[in-house]
N, C-alpha and C positions, 0 to 999 in steps of 0.2 A: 587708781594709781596714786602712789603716796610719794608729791614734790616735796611737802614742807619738811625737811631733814629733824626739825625738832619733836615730830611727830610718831610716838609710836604705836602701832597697830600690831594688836594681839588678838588672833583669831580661835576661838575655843567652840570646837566642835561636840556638841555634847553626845550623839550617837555613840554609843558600847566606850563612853567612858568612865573606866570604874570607879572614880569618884563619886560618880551618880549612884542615890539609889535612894527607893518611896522611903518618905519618913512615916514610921511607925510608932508604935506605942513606947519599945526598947530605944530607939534615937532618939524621939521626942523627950523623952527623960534622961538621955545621956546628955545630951544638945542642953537640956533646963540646969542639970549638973554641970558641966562643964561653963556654961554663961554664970552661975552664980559663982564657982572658984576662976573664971578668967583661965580657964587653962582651952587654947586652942591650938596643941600642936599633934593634932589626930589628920589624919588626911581626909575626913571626913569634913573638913572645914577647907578645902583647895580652893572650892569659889570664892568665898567667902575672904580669902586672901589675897586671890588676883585681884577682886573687884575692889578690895580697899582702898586698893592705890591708884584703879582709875580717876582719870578727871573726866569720862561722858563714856556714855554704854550705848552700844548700837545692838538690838534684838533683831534679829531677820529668821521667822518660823512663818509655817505654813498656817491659815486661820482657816479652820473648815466647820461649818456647822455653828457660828455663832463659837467655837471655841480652840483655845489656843494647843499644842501637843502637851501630853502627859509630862514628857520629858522634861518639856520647856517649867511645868508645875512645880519636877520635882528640886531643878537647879533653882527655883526663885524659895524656893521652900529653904535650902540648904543657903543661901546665900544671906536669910532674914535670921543671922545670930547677934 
């Protein structure tokens, strides 16, 4: 429960969100291209946006096997522009 009024809490569920998706050989080079011109207004950059402006990140995924969900791989993949 969130007392502190100055505190804001943005919940981003990453399941069937289409933002998400595996980086590839064609991303990975659009991603290298687009980092070297500074152009980041694709929606392919949405994490990467939210997360700028936070001030602390809370991860809560399931850990099985020694390893963390795919999903969770692909949003920290898309988030490291």
């Amino acid at each position: 429960m969130n007392n502190n009024r100055d505190i804001e809490i943005d919940t981003i569920y990453l399941n069937n969100n289409p933002y998400l998706m595996p980086l590839n050989d064609c991303l990975l080079a659009k991603r290298d291209s687009d980092c070297y011109n500074k152009r980041f207004d694709d929606d392919y950059y949405f994490f990467a946006k939210k997360l700028k402006s936070c001030d602390a990140l809370v991860i809560a995924a399931p850990f099985y096997n020694l390893c963390f969900p795919t999903i969770l791989k692909c949003f920290i993949e898309q988030t490291l522009v």
